[in-house]
PyMOL Python script that loads the backbone (N, CA, C, O; Angstrom):
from pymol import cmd

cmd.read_pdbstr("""\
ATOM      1  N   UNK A   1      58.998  14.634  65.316  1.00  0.00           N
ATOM      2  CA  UNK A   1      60.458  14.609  65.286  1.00  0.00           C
ATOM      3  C   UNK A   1      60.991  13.174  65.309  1.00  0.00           C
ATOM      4  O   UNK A   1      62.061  12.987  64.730  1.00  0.00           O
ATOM      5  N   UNK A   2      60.435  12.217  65.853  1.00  0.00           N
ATOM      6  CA  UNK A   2      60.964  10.822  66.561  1.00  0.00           C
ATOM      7  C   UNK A   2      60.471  10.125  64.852  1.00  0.00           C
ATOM      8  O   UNK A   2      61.180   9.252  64.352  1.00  0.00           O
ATOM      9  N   UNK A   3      59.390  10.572  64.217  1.00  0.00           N
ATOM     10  CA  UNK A   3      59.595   9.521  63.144  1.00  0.00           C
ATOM     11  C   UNK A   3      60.362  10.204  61.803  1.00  0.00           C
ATOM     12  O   UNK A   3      60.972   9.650  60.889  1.00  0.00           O
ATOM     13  N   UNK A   4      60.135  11.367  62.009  1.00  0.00           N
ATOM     14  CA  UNK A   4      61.301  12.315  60.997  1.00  0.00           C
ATOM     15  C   UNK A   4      62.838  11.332  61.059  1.00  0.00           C
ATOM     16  O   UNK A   4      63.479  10.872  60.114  1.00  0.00           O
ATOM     17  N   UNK A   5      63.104  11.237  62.537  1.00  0.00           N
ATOM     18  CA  UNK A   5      64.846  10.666  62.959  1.00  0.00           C
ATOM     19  C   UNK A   5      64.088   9.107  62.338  1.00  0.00           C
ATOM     20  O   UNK A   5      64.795   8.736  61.401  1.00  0.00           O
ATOM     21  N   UNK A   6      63.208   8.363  62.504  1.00  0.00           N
ATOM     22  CA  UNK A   6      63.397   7.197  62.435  1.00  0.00           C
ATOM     23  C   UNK A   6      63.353   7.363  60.736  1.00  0.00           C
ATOM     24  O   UNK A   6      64.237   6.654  60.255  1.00  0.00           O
ATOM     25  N   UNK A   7      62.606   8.071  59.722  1.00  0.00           N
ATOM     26  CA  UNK A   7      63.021   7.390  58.464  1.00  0.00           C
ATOM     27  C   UNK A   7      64.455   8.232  58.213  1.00  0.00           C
ATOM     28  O   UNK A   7      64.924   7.981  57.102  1.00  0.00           O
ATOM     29  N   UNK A   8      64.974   8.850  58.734  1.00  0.00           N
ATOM     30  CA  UNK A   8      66.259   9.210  58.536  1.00  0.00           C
ATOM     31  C   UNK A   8      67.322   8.256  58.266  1.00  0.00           C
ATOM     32  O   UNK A   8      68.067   8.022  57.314  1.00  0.00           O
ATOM     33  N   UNK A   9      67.101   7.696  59.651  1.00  0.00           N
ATOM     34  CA  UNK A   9      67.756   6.142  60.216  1.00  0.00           C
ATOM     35  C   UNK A   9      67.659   5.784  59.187  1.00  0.00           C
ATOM     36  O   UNK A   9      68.449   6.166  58.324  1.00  0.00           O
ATOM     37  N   UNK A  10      66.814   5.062  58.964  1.00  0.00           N
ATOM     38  CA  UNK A  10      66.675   3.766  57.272  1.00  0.00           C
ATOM     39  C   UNK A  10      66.999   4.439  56.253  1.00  0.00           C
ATOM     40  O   UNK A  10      67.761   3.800  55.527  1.00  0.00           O
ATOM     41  N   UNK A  11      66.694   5.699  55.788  1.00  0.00           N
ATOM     42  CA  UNK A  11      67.534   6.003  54.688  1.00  0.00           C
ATOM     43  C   UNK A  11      68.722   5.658  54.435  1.00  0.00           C
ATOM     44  O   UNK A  11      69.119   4.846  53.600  1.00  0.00           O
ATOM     45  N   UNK A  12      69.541   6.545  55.470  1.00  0.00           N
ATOM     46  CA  UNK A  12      70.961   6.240  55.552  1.00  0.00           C
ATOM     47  C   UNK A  12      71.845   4.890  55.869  1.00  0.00           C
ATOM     48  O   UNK A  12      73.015   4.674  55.552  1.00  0.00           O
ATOM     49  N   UNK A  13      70.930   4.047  56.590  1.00  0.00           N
ATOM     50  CA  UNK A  13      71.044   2.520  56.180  1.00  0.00           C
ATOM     51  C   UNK A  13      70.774   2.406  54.632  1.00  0.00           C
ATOM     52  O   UNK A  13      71.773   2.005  54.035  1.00  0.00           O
ATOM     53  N   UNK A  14      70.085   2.563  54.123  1.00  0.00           N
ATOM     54  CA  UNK A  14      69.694   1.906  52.755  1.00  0.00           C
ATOM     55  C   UNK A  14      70.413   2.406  51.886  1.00  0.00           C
ATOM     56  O   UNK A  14      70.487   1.734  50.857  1.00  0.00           O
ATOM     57  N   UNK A  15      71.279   3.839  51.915  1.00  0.00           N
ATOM     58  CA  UNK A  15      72.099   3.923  51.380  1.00  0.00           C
ATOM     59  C   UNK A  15      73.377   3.419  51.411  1.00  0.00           C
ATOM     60  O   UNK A  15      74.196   3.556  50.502  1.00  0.00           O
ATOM     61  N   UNK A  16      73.573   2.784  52.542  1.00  0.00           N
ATOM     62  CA  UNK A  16      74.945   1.921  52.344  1.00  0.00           C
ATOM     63  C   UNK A  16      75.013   0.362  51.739  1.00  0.00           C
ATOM     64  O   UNK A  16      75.970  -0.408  51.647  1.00  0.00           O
ATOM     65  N   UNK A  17      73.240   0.171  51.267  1.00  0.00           N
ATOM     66  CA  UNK A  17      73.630  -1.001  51.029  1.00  0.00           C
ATOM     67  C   UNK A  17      73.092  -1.199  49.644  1.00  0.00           C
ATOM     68  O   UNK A  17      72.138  -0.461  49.399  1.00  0.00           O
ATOM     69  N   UNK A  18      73.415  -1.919  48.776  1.00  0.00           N
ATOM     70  CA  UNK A  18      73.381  -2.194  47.236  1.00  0.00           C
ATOM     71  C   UNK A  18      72.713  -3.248  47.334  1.00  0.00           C
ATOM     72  O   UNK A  18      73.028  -4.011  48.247  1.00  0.00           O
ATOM     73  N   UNK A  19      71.673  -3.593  46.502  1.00  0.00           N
ATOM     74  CA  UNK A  19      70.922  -4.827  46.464  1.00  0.00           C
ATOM     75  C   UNK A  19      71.243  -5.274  44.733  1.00  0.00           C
ATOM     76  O   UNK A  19      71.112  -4.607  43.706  1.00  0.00           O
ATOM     77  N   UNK A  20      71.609  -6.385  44.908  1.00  0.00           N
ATOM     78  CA  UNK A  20      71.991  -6.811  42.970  1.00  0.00           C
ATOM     79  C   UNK A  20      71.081  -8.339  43.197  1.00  0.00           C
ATOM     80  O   UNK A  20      71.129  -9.082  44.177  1.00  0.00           O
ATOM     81  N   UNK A  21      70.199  -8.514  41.840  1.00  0.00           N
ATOM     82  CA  UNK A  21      69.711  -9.576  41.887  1.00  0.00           C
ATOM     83  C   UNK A  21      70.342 -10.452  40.286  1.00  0.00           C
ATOM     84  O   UNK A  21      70.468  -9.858  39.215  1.00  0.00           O
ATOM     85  N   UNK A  22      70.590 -11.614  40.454  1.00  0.00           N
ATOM     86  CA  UNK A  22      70.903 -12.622  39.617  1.00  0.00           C
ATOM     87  C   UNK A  22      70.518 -13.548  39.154  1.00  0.00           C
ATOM     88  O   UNK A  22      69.815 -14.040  40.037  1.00  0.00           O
ATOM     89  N   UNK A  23      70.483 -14.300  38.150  1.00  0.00           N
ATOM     90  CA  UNK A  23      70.483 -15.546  37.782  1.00  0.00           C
ATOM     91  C   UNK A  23      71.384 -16.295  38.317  1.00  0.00           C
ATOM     92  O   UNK A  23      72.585 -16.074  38.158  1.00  0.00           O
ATOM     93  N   UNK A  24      70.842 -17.442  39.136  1.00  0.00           N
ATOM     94  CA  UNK A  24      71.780 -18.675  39.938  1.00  0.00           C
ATOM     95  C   UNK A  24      73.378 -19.117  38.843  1.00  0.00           C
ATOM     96  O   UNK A  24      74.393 -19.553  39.386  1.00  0.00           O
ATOM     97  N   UNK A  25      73.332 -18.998  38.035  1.00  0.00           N
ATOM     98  CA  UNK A  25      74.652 -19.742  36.851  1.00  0.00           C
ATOM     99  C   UNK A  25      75.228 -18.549  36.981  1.00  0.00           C
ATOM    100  O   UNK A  25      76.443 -18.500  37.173  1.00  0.00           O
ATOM    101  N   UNK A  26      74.369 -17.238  36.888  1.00  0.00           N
ATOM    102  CA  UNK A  26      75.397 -16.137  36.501  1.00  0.00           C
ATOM    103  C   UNK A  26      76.394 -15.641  38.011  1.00  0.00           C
ATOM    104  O   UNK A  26      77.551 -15.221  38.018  1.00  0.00           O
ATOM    105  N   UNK A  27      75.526 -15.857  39.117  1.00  0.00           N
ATOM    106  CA  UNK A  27      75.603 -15.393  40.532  1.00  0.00           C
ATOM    107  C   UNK A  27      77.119 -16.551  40.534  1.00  0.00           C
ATOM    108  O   UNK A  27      78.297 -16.440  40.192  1.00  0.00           O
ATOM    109  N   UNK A  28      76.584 -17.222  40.899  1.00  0.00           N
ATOM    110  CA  UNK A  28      77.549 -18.784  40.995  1.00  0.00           C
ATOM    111  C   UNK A  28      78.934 -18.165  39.981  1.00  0.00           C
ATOM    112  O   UNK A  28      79.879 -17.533  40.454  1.00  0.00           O
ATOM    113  N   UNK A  29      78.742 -18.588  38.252  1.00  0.00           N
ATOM    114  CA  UNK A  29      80.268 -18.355  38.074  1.00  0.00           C
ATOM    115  C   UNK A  29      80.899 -17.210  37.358  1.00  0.00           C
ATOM    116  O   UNK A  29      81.816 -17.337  36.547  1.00  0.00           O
ATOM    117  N   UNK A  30      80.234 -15.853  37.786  1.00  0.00           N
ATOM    118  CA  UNK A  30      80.765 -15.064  36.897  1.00  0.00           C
ATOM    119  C   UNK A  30      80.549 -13.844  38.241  1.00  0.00           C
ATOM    120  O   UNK A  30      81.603 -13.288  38.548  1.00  0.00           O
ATOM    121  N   UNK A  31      79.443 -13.454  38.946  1.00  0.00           N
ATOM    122  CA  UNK A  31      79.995 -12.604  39.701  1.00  0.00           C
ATOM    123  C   UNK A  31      79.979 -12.551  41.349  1.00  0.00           C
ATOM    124  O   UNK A  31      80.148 -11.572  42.075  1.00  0.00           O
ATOM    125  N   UNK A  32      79.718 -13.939  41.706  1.00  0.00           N
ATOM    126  CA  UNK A  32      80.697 -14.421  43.361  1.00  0.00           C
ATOM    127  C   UNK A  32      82.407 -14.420  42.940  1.00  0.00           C
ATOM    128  O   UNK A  32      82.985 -13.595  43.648  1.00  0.00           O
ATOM    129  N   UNK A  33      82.896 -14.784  42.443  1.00  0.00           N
ATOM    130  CA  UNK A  33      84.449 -14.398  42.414  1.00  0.00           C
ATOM    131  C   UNK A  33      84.912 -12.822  42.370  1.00  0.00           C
ATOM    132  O   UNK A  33      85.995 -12.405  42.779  1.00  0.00           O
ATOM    133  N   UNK A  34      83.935 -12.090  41.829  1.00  0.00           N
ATOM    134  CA  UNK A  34      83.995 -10.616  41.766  1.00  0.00           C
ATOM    135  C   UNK A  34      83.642  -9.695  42.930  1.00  0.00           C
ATOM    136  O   UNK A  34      84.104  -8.560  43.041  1.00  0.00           O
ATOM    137  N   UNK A  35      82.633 -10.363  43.951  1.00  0.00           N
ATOM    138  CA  UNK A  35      82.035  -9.827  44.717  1.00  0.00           C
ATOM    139  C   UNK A  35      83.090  -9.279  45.850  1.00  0.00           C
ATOM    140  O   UNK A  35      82.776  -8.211  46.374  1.00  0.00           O
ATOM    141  N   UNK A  36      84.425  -9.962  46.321  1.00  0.00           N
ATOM    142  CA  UNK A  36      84.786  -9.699  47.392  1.00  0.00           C
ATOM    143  C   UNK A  36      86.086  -8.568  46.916  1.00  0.00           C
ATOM    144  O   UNK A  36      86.549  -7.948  47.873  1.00  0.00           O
ATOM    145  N   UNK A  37      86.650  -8.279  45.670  1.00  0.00           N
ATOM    146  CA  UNK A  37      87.032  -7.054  45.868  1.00  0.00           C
ATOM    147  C   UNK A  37      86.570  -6.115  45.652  1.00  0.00           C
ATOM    148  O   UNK A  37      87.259  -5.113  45.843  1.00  0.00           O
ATOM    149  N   UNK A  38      84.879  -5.914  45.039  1.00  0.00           N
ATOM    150  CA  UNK A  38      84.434  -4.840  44.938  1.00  0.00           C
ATOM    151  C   UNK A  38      84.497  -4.832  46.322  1.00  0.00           C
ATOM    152  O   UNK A  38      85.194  -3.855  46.596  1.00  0.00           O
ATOM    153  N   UNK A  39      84.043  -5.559  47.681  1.00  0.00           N
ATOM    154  CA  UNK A  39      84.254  -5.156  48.706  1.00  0.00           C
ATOM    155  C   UNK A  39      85.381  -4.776  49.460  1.00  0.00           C
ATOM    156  O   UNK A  39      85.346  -4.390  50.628  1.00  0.00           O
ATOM    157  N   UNK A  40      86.391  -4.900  48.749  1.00  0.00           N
ATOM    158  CA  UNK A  40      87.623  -4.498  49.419  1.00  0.00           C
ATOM    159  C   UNK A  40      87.741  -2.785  48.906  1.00  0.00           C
ATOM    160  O   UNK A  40      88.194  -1.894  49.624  1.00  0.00           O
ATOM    161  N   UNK A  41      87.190  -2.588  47.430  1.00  0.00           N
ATOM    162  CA  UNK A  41      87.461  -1.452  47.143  1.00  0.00           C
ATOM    163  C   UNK A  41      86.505  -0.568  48.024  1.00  0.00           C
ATOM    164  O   UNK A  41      87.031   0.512  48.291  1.00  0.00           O
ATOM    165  N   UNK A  42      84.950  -0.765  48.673  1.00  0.00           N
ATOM    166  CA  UNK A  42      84.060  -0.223  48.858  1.00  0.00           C
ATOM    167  C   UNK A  42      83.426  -1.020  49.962  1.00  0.00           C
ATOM    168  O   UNK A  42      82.503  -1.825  49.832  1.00  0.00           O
ATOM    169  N   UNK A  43      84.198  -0.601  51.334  1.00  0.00           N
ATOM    170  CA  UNK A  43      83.632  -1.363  52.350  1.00  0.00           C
ATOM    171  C   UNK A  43      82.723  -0.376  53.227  1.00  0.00           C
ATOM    172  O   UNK A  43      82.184  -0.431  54.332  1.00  0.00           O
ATOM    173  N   UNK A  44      82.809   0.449  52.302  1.00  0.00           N
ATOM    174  CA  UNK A  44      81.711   1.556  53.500  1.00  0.00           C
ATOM    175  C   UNK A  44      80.016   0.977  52.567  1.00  0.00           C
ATOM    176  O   UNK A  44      78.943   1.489  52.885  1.00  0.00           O
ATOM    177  N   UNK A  45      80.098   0.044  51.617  1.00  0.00           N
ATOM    178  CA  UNK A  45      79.210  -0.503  50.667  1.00  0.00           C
ATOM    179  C   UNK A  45      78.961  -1.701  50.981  1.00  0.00           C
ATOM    180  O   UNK A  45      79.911  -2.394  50.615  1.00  0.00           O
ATOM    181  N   UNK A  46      77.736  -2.639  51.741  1.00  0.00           N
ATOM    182  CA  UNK A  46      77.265  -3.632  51.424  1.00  0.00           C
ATOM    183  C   UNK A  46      76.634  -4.075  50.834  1.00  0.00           C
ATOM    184  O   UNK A  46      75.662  -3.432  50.439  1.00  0.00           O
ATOM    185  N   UNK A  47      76.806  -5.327  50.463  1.00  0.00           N
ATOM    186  CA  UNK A  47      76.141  -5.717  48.790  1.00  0.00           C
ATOM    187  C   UNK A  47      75.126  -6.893  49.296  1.00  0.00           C
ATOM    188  O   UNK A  47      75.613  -7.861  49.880  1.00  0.00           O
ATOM    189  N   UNK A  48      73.895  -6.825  49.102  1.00  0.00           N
ATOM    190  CA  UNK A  48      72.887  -7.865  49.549  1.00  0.00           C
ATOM    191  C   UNK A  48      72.636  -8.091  47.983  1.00  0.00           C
ATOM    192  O   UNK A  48      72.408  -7.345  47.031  1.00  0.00           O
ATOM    193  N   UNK A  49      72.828  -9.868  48.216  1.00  0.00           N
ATOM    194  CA  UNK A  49      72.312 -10.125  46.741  1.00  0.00           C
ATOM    195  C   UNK A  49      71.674 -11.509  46.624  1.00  0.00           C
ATOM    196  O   UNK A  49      72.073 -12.575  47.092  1.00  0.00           O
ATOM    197  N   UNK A  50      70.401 -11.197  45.761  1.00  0.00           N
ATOM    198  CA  UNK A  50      69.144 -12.183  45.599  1.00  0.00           C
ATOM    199  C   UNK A  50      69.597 -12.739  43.997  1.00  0.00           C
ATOM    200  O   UNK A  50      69.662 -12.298  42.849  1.00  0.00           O
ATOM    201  N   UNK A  51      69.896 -14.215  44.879  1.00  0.00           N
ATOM    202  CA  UNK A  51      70.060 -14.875  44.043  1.00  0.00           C
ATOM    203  C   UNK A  51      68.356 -16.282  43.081  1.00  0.00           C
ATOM    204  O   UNK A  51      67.741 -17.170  43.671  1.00  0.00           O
ATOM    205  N   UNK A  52      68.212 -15.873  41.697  1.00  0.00           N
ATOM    206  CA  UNK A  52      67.438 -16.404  41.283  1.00  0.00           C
ATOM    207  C   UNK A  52      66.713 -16.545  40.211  1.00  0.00           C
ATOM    208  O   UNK A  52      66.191 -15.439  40.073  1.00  0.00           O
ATOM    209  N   UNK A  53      66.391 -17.154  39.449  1.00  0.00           N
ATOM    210  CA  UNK A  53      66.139 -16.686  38.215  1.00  0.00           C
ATOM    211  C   UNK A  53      64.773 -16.097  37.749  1.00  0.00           C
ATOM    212  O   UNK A  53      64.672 -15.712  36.584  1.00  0.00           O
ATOM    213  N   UNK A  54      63.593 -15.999  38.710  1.00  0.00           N
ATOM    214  CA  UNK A  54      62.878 -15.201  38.911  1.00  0.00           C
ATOM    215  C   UNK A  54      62.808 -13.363  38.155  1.00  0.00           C
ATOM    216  O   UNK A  54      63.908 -12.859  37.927  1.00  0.00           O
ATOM    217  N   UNK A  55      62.130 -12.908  37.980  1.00  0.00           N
ATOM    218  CA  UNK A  55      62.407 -11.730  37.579  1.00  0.00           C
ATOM    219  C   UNK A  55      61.851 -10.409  38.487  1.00  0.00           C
ATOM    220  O   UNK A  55      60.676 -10.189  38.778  1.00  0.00           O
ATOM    221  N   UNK A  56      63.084  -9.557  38.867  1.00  0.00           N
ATOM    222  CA  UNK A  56      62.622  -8.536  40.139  1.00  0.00           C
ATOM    223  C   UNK A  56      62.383  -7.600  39.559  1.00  0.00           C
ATOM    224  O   UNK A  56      62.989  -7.169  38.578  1.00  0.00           O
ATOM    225  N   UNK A  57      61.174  -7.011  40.251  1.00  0.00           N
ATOM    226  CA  UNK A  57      60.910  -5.358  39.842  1.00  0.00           C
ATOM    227  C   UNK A  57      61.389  -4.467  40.579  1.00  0.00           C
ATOM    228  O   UNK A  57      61.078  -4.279  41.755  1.00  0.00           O
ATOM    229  N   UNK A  58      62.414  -3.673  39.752  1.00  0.00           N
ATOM    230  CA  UNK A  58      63.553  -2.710  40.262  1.00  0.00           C
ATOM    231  C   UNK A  58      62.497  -1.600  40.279  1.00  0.00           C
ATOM    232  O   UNK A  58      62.376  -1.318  41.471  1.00  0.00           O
ATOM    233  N   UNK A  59      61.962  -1.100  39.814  1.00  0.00           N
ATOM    234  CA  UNK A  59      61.329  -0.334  39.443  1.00  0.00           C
ATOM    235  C   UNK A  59      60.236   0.049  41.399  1.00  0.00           C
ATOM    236  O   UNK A  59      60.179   1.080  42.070  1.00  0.00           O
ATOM    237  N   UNK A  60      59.813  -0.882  41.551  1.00  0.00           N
ATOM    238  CA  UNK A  60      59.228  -0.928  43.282  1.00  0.00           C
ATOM    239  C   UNK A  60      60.526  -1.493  44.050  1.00  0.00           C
ATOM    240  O   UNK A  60      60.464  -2.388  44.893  1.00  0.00           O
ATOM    241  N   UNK A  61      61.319  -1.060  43.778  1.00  0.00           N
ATOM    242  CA  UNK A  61      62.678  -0.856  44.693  1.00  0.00           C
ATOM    243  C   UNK A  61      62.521  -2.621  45.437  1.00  0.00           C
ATOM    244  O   UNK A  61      62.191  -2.735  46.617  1.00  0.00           O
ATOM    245  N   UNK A  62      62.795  -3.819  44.595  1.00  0.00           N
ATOM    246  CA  UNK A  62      62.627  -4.761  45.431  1.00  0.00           C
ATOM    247  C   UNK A  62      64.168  -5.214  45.039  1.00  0.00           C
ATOM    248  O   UNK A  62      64.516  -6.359  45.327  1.00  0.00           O
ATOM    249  N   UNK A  63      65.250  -4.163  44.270  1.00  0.00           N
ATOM    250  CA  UNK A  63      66.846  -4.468  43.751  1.00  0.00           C
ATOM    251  C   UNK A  63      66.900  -3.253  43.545  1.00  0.00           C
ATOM    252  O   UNK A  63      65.904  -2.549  43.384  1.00  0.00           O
ATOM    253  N   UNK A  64      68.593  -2.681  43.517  1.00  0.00           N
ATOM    254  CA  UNK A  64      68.659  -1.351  42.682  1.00  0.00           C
ATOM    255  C   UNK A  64      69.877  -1.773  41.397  1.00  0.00           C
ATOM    256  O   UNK A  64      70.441  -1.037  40.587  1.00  0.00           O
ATOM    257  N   UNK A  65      69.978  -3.201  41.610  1.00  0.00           N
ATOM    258  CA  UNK A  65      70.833  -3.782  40.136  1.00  0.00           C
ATOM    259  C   UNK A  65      70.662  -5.053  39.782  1.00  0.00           C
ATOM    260  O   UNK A  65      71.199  -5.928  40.461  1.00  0.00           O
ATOM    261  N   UNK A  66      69.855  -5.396  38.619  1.00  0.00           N
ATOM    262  CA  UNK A  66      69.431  -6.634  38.278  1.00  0.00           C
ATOM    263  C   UNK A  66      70.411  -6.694  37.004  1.00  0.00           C
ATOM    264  O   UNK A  66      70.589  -5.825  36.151  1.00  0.00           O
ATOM    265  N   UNK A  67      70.887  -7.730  37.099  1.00  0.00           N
ATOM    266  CA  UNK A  67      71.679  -8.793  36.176  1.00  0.00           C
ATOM    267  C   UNK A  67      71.194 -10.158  35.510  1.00  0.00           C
ATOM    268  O   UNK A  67      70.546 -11.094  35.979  1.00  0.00           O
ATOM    269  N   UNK A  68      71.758  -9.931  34.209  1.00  0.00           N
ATOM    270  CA  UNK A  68      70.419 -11.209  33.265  1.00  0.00           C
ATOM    271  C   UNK A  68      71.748 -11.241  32.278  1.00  0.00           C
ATOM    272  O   UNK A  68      72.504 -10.303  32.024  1.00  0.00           O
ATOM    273  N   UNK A  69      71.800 -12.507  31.833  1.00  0.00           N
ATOM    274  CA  UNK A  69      72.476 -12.999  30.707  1.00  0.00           C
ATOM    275  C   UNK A  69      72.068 -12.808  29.413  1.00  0.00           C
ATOM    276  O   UNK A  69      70.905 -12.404  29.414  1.00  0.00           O
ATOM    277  N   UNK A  70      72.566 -12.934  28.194  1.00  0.00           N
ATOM    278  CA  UNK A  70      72.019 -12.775  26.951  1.00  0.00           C
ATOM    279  C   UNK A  70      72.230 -13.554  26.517  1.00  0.00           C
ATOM    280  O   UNK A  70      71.873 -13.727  25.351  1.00  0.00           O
TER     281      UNK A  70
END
""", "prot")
cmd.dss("prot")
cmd.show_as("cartoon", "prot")
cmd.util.cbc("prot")
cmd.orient("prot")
């Protein structure tokens, strides 16, 4: 029962929070100016975001929104 409740716990943490990963130019000037009214619209939503130009595998849940320029 006690680890049933504990991954419960983290689920429902992990559902409140959005992970978006970026490219540093794109993070910097196109969506930090954007970031704080999506939080005004959606504050029951925190947004953790990895900034870098690195490439994340969404796929092993290490982001659930990666952003890349064209």
């Amino acid at each position: 029962d006690a680890m049933g409740e504990a991954f419960a716990a983290v689920h429902s943490e992990t559902e409140s929070v959005i992970s978006i990963t970026a490219p540093r130019t794109l993070a910097t000037n196109w969506l930090a100016s954007r970031l704080g009214s999506f939080q005004l619209a959606r504050p029951d939503l925190a947004v953790r975001l990895h900034v870098g130009d690195e490439m994340i595998d969404l796929l092993a849940g290490e982001a659930d929104v990666g952003l890349r320029g064209a």
